[in-house]
N, C-alpha and C positions, 0 to 999 in steps of 0.2 A: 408394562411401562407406566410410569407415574407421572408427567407431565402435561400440564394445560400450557399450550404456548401463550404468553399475551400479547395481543389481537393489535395494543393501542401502537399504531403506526409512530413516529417520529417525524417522518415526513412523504409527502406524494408528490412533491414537485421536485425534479432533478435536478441539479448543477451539474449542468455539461461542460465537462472538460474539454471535448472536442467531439463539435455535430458534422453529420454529413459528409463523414468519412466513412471508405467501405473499410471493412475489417476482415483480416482472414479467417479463414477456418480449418486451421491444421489441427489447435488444442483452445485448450482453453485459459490461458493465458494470453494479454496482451503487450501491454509495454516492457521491455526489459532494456537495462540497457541504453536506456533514451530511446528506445526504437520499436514501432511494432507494424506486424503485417499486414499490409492490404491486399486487396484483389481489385483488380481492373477486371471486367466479365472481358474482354475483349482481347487482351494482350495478357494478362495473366497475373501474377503477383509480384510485390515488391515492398517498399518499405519505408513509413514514413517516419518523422521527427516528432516532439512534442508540438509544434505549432501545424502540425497538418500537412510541411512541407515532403513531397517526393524526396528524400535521400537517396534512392535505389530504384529503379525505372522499371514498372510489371513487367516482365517480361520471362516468367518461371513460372512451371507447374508446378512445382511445390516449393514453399516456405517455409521454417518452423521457425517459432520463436529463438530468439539469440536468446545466448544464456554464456556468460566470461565472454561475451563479446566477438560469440560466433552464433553460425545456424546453419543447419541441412540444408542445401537446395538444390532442386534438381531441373536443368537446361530440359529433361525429358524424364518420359518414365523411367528408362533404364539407363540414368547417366547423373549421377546426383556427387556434389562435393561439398566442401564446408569455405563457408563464408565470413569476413568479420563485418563489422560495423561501419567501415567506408566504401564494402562492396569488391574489394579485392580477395580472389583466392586464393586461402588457405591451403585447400585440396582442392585439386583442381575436378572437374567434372567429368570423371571415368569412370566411376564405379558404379554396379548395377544395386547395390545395397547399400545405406550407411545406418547400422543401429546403434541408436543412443543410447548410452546406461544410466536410466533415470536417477538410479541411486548413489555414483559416482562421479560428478558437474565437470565435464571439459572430456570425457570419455568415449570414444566412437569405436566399435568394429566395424571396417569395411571390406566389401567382399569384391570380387570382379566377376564376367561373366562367368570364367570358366568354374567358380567355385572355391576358389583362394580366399584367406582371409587376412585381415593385416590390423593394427592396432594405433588409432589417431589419438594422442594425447599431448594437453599442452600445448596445442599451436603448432604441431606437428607430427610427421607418422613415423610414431615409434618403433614398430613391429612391420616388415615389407609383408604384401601381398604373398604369401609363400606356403600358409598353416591351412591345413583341412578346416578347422576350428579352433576359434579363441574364445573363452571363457572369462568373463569380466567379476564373477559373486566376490570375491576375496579382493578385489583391487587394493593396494598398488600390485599383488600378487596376479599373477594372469597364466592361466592354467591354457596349454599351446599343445598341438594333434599334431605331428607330422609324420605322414607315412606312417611307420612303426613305433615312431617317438612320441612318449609325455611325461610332461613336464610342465614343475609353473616357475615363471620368472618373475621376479622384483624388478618389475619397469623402472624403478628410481635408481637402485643399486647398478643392477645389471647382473644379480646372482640368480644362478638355476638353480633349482632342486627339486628329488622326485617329487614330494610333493610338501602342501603344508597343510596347518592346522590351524584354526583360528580359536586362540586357548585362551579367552574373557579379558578379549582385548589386547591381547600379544598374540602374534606369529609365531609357532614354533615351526619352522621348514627343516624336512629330515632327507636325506639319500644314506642310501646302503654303501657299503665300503664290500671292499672285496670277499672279504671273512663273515659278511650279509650281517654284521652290527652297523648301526648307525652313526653317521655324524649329522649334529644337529646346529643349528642356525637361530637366533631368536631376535625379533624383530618388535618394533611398535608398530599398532596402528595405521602410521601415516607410511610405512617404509624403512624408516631409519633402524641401520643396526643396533643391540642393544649390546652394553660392556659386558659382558660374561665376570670378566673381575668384580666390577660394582656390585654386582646383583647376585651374585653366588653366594649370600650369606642368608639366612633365615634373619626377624627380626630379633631371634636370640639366638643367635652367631653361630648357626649350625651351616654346614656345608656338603657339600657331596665328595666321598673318596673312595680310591679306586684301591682295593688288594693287589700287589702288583702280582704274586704267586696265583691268586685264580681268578684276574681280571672281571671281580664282578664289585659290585658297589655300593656303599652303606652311607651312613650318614656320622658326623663327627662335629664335636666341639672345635670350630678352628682355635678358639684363645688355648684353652685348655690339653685339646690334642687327645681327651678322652671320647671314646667311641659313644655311639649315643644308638645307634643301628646298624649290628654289623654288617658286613659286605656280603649279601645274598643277589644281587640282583643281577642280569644282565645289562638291562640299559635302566635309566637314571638321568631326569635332566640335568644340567648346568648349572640353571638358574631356578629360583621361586616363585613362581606365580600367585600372586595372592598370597603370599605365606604359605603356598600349600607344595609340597612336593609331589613327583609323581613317579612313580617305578614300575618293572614289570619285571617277573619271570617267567618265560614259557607262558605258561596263562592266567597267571594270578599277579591281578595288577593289584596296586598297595598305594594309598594317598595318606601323606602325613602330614601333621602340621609344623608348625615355627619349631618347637618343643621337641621333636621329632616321636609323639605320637604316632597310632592309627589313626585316621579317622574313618574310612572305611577300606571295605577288601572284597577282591571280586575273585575266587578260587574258583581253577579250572573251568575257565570259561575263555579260551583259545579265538574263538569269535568274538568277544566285545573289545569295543574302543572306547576310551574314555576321554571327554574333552570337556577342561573348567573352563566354567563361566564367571558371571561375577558373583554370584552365592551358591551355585548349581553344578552338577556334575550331569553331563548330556551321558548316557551310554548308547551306543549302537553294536547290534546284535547284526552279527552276518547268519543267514543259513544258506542253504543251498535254492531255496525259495523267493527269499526276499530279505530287506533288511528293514530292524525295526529301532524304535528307539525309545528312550524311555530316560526321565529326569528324577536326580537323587539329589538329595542335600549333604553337603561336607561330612557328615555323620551317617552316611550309610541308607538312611530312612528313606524313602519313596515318596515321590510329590507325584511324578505321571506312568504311569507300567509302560510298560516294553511294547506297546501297540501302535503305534504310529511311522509309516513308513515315511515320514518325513521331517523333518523339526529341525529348527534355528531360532538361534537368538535374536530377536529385531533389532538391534543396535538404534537404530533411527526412532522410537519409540520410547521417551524417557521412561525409567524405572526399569523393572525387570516382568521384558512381555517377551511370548515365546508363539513363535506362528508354528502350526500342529495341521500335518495331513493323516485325515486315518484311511484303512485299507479300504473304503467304502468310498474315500476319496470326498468327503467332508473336510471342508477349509474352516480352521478356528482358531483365536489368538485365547491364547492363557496369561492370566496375570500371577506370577508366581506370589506375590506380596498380598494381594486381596486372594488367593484362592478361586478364582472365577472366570471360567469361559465366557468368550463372548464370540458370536457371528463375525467371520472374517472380513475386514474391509480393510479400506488406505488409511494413513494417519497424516493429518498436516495439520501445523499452528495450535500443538495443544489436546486438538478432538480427532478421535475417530469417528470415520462414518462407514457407520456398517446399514447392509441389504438384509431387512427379516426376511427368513426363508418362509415363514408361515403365510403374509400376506402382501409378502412382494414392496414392502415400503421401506421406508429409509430412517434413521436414526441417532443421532451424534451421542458420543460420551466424552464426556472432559475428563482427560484422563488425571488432573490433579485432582482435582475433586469429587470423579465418580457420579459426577450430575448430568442427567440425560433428558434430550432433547428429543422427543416423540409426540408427533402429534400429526396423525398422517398425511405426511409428506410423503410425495407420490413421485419428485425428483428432487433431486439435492447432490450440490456440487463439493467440493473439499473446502475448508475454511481457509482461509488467507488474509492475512491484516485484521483480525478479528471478523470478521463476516465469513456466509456464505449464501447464494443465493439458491434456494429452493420455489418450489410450487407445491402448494399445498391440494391434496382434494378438493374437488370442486373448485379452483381457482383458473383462470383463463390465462392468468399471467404470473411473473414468477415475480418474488419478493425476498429482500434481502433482512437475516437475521442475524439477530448478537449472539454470542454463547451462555446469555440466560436465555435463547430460543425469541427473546421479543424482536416484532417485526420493525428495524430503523427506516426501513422505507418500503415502501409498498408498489408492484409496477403496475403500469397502467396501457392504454392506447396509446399513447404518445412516448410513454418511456419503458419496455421493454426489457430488464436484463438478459444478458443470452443465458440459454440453457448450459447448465455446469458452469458456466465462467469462472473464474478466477479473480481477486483482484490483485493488483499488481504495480508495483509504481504509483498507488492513490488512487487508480481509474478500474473499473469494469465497463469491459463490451455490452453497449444495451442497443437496442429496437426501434423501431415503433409498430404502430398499427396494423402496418402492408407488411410487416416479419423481415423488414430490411434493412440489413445493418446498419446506423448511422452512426456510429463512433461509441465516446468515453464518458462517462459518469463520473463524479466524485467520489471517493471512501464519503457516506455520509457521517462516517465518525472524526474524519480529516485524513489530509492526504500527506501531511507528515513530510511539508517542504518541494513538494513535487507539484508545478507549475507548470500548464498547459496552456501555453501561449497562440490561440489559433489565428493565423495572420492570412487564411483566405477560405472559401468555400465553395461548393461545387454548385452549378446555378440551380440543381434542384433542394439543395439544402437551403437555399437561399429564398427559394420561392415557397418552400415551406415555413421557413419562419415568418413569411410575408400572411401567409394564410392564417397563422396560427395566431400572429400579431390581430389582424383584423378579426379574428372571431374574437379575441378576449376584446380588443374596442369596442364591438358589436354589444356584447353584454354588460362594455359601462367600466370593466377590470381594467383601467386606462394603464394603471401599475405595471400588471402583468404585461399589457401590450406591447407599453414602451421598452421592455426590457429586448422582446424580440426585435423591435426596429432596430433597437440601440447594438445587438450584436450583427445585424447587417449594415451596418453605419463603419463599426468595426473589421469587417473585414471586405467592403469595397463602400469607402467613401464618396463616392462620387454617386451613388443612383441619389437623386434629389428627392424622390416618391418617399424612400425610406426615412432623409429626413424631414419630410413633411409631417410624415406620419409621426415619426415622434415629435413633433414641434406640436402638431394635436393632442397627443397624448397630455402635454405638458400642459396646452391649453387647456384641457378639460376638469384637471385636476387645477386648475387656478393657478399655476407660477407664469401667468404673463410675460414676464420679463425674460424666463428663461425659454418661452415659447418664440419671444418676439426673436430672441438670437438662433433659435434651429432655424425660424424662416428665413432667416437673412441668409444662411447657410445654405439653404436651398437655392435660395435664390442666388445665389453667387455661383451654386455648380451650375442652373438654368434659368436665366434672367426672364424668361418668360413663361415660367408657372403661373399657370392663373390661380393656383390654390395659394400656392405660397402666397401670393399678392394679395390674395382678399382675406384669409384668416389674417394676415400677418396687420392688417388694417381693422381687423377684428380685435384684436388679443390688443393692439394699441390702444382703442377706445375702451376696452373694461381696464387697462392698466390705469387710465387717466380716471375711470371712473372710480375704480380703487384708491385712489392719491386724492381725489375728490371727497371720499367717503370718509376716507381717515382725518381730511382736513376739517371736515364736520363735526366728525366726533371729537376733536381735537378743540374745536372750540367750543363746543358744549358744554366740553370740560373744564374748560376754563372759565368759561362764563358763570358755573356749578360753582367751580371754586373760590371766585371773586366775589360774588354773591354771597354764599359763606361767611369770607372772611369781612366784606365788611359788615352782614350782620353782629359777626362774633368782635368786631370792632367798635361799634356803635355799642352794644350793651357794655363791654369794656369801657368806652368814657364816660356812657352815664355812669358806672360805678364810680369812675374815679371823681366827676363831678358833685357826685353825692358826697364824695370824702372832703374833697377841697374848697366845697361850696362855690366853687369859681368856675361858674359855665368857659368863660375864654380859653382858662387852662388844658378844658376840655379839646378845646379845635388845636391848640398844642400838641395834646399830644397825638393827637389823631399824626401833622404831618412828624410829628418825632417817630411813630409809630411806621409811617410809610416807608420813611427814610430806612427804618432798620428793614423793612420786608425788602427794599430795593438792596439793600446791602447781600441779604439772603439770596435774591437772583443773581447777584453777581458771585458768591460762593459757588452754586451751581454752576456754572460756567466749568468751572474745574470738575466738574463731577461726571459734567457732559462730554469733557475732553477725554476725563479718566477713562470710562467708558468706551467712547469710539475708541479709544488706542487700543483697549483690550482685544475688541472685536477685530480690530484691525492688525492686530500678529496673528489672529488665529485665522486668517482668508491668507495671509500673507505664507504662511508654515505650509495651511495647504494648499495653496497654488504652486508652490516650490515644490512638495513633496510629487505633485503631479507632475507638473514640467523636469524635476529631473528623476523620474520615471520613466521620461520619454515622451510626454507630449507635448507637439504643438498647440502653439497658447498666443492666444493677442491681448493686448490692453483696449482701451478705447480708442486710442489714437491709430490700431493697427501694427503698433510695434509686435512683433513676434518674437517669441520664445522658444526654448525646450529643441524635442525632437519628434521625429516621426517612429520610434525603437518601439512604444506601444507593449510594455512589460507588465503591465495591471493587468488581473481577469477583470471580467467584466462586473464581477460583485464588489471589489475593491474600487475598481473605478467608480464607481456611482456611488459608492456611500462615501469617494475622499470631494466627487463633485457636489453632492447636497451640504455637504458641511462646509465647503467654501462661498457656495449659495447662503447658506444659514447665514454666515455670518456677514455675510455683504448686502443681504436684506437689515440685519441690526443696524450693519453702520450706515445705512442707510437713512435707517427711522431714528436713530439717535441722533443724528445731523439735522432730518426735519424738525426736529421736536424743538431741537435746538435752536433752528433759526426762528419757528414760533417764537418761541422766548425774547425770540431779539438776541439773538447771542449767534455769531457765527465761526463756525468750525471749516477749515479748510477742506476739501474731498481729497482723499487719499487714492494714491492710483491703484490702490487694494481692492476698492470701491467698487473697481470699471472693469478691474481684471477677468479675462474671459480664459478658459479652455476650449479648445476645440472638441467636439462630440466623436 
C-alpha cells in the first residue's frame, strides 16, 4: 500500500446537531427520512424528529431505519411488519421474518411461521404468503418455488416466464413452447417491455429472419432484402443487444456484430451459456460436478478462464467490476478496464472498502481515481457524504476521514463517533466518554440544508452540559462555556442557574451590558437569586467604570488636540504677522480662524449622523432577521416582538446576536462622541433593542 494518511485534524470540537438523545442500534445509519431510531432501555424503541421530538412511542423490539418512508418493526421477536413515517401499518405485524433487499430500495420478502413466503413492494404485498421461496437478485424479476413450480415473474408487468437472463443491462426472459423452442421476451432494466419492432434492426440495418422451409435463422439486410447470414440457427434473438447478436445451434453458439460479422464462436460445447455484458461475454460451463465461469471479450479472447464457480456483474459499482468466487471459496472483485483484482468488500459514495486478508485491516480505493487509503486502520466503516469514520491503531477513539484519507475531525472523550456509522441526512451517531449514545453530529464538511432544530433535552443531557459548561469556566474558556449554558437556555428556558451562568460568562469576557441583560433574565424567571442580584450589581459598576474610562480618554483627547491646534495656530499668526507687519491683524485672524474650525464642527454633525444611521440599519436587519426567525425579542420599553418557533442552531443564533451587539455598541459610542462634541443625535430604538437568550 502506498499511503501516509495526514495526521493534520480540521477540527476536535463537535457541532452537535442533536445532544442527549438515545440512538438506536439496528445499523448503522441514522436519520432518514426526517426520522431516526431511538431506544428507551425500558420500553423499547421508537422514533424521533429532527428536533428531538418523540414521533413514534418506544415501545418495539426492533427498529430499522426507514428508507422511501418505511421500516421493519417488530411488536416481538417473532411478529415483525413494516411501518411508514406517521406510525401507521403498512404490513401489519404477523410475520415471523421480513428480509430487506439491501440492493433493491422498497423490497421486502416476508415469511410466516409455517415457512411461506410472499413479496412486499411499493407500499404493499405484491406476492400472498403462498411460495416455498422467493428470490429477489434480478428484481423487478423475482424468481418464485412452488411445490413443483418455477418460475420468475416481472412484479411490474405481471408476465411469467421459465426463466431470465440478465444480458448487460436488458432482460431477455425465455419459456419453452411446446415443440421445446423458445419464446423470448425482452425487457429493460427497470421492468418495462422493450419494442421488438424498434430494436430489431442492427445499427447497419441488419435484422433477424426465419427460412420458413426449415425454420431456422439467419440474418438479412432489412433495406436491401439481401442475405447477409444464411438461415443456420435454431434459435436467434429479436433484438440487438449492444449491436451484438446472439445465436445458437445445438451447441455451437455464434455472436456477431452490427455488420453481421463473427466475433466470436464457441463449437460443440452443449454445456456453455453465454451472457453479454457491457464489453464482456460471461460464459458458464455446466459439468456434472459443478459450474464454472469464465469472461471473454467480443472477439473471442480471454480476460478470466473458466474457474470460478461464481461471477456477476456489479451493476452498483460504476465502470466495469465483476465480483469472482473461486472453488477455494476466495471472494474478489475484478476490474475489467484496469486489469486488477482486488480483496472483496462493499462499495458506497465512490470508494470501496476492502478487509486485507494478510493483516486483518481495512482499506478504501476510489474507484475513479485508483487512490488508496491505507494506513492501519483497524476499523472503518462505508463512506457516505464524502466521509467515513474509522479508528486507527493505537487509537482509543474513532475519527472521521476525507477520501484523500485526511483526518476532518478527530474523536475524543466527549465526542465519540459510533463504530461503522454512517452519515446521513448531514449528521452521524457519536458518544461520549461513558460509550453512551448521546445523539448527532454535523457533516464537518456541511450538512447540505439539513437542520436540526433541538427544542428539548433529557435532564441528564442537561446536566451534562451544566458540567461541561463549568469545567471550561473553571479554566478561564468563558467562550466555550457560555456556548453550553446558552444551549440549556435553549431548550428549557426557565432554569435561572443556567442563565446566570451565561450572564458570567458574558461578565468575564467584558460585554457588561450584555451580562447586565442575562441577569435581569434571571432574575425575572427567580426574583430572589442572590447571584444574579450581586454580579448583576457587579457588571453595573465596571460598565460605569467603562463609560468613566472612555469619558477620560475622550478628553485627553481633546485636550491633545486643542493643545495642538492652537499651537499650530499661534505659529500660524505670527507667520501672517510677520507678512502684514500688523500685530491686530493677527488677533483677526486668529477669531476668523475659530469661526471657520466652528464651521468644521458643525460639518461633522452630518458625519456623526451618517454614521449612526449606518450602524443603525445594520442592528436593525439583524434584529429582524432574528425576530422573524422566531424569536422573542423586547425593546427597552418591554414592547415584545417575534415568536417563540426558535429555527436558528445554535451557531447561527449567536453569531446574528454579537453583530447586533456590534453594532448597537457603535451606535452607542458614535452618539457619545457626539454629544462630547456638543452635537446631539436622537437614540434610536435600534439602540435598546434586545433579544431574548
Amino acid at each position: 500500500m502506498c499511503l501516509a494518511v495526514a495526521m493534520s485534524a480540521y477540527s476536535s470540537t463537535p457541532d452537535w446537531a442533536l445532544y442527549g438523545v438515545e440512538v438506536g442500534s439496528h445499523s448503522n445509519v441514522g436519520f432518514r427520512d426526517g426520522l431516526a431510531v431511538f431506544r428507551d432501555y425500558k420500553t423499547g424503541y421508537g422514533a424521533i424528529n429532527t428536533a428531538g421530538e418523540v414521533v413514534i412511542e418506544p415501545q418495539f423490539v426492533y427498529f430499522d431505519d426507514f428508507d422511501m418512508g418505511m421500516s421493519k418493526v417488530g411488536v416481538s421477536y417473532d411478529a415483525y411488519g413494516i411501518m411508514n413515517t406517521r406510525g401507521q401499518w403498512l404490513l401489519k405485524p404477523e410475520y415471523t421474518s421480513i428480509k430487506k433487499d439491501n440492493e433493491h430500495r422498497g423490497v421486502y420478502v416476508v415469511s410466516k411461521s409455517t415457512g411461506e413466503q410472499g413479496l412486499f413492494y411499493n407500499g404493499r404485498l405484491v406476492l400472498p404468503t403462498e411460495f416455498s421461496s422467493i428470490d429477489t437478485y434480478q428484481f423487478p424479476f423475482v424468481e418464485c418455488r412452488k411445490d413443483k413450480e418455477n418460475f420468475d415473474l416481472n412484479v411490474i408487468t405481471g408476465d411469467r416466464w421459465d426463466y431470465v437472463l440478465d444480458e448487460g443491462g436488458i432482460y431477455v426472459a425465455m419459456s419453452s413452447k411446446e415443440d421445446y423452442k423458445y419464446r423470448y421476451g425482452y425487457y429493460t432494466s427497470d421492468g418495462k417491455r422493450i419494442d421488438v419492432a424498434q430494436n430489431r434492426l442492427s445499427s447497419k440495418g441488419l435484422a433477424r429472419f426465419m427460412d420458413e422451409e426449415s425454420q431456422l435463422y439467419g440474418l438479412i439486410n432489412a433495406q436491401s432484402g439481401d442475405t447477409v447470414v444464411p438461415a443456420q440457427y435454431s434459435e436467434m434473438l429479436e433484438i440487438w443487444i449492444n449491436d451484438i447478436m446472439w445465436a445458437r445451434n445445438s451447441g455451437n453458439v455464434t455472436l456477431y456484430d452490427a455488420e453481421g460479422k463473427i466475433l466470436s464462436k464457441v463449437s460443440n460445447r452443449p454445456d456453455i451459456q453465454l451472457l453479454l455484458d457491457k464489453k464482456c461475454i460471461r460464459t458458464i460451463v455446466h459439468s456434472n460436478s459443478a459450474t464454472y465461469n469464465g469472461l471473454y471479450d467480443y472477439k473471442g479472447n480471454v480476460i478470466l478462464p473458466e474457474k470460478y464457480i461464481n461471477m456477476y456483474m456489479r451493476n452498483d459499482i460504476p465502470g466495469d467490476w465483476y465480483y469472482l468466487v473461486e472453488a477455494t471459496g476466495k471472494e474478489s472483485l475484478y476490474n475489467v478496464t484496469t486489469k486488477k483484482f482486488y480483496d472483496y468488500g462493499s462499495y458506497s459514495d465512490g470508494m470501496l472498502l476492502v478487509r486485507n486478508d494478510t493483516d486483518s485491516e481495512y482499506y478504501y480505493i476510489n474507484i475513479h481515481t485508483g487512490y488508496i487509503i491505507d494506513k492501519d486502520i483497524k476499523y472503518a466503516g462505508e463512506f457516505s457524504e464524502g466521509l467515513a469514520c474509522v479508528q486507527f491503531e493505537g487509537r482509543d477513539f474513532r475519527d472521521i476521514i476525507d477520501k484523500s484519507g485526511k483526518v476532518v475531525f478527530y474523536g475524543s472523550k466527549s465526542c465519540n463517533p459510533e463504530s461503522f456509522a454512517q452519515f446521513s441526512e448531514g449528521v452521524i451517531k457519536a458518544k461520549d466518554e461513558n460509550n453512551y449514545e448521546y445523539g448527532y453530529i454535523y457533516n464537518p464538511l456541511g450538512h447540505k440544508g439539513y437542520v436540526y432544530n433541538q427544542k428539548n433535552a433529557t435532564d441528564g443531557a442537561i446536566r451534562r452540559w451544566n458540567d461541561l459548561g463549568n469545567e471550561e469556566f473553571k479554566k478561564g474558556n468563558y467562550a466555550e462555556a457560555k456556548e453550553y449554558f446558552y444551549r440549556i437556555m435553549m431548550c428549557n428556558p426557565q432554569l435561572d442557574y443556567a442563565v446566570s451562568n451565561y450572564a458570567a460568562c458574558l461578565h468575564n469576557m467584558g460585554y457588561y451590558e450584555e451580562a447586565i441583560e442575562a441577569y435581569s433574565m434571571a432574575l425575572d424567571i427567580n426574583p430572589n437569586s442572590a447571584f444574579a442580584k450581586k454580579w448583576m450589581a457587579v457588571a453595573q459598576e465596571r460598565l460605569a467604570e467603562q463609560y468613566a474610562a472612555e469619558q477620560e480618554v475622550y478628553e485627553e483627547e481633546q485636550n491633545e488636540r486643542t493643545s495642538t491646534f492652537l499651537d499650530a495656530l499661534g505659529s500660524f499668526c505670527s507667520m501672517l504677522g510677520q507678512v502684514s507687519g500688523a500685530s491686530n491683524n493677527s488677533y483677526s485672524s486668529y477669531n476668523s480662524f475659530s469661526s471657520s474650525y466652528a464651521s468644521a464642527g458643525s460639518a461633522s454633525s452630518g458625519n456623526y449622523q451618517s454614521q449612526y444611521d449606518r450602524w443603525e440599519r445594520r442592528a436593525k436587519s439583524n434584529y429582524e432577521t432574528l425576530t422573524n426567525l422566531g424569536y422573542r425579542a423586547s425593546d427597552s420599553k418591554g414592547n415584545k416582538r417575534g415568536s417563540t418557533g426558535q429555527s436558528l442552531n445554535t451557531g447561527n443564533y449567536v453569531l446574528q446576536k454579537k453583530a447586533l451587539r456590534e453594532a448597537q455598541r457603535e451606535m452607542r459610542n458614535i452618539r457619545q462622541k457626539a454629544r462630547r462634541a456638543g452635537i446631539t443625535i436622537v437614540q434610536s430604538k435600534w439602540e435598546t433593542a434586545t433579544v431574548g437568550y
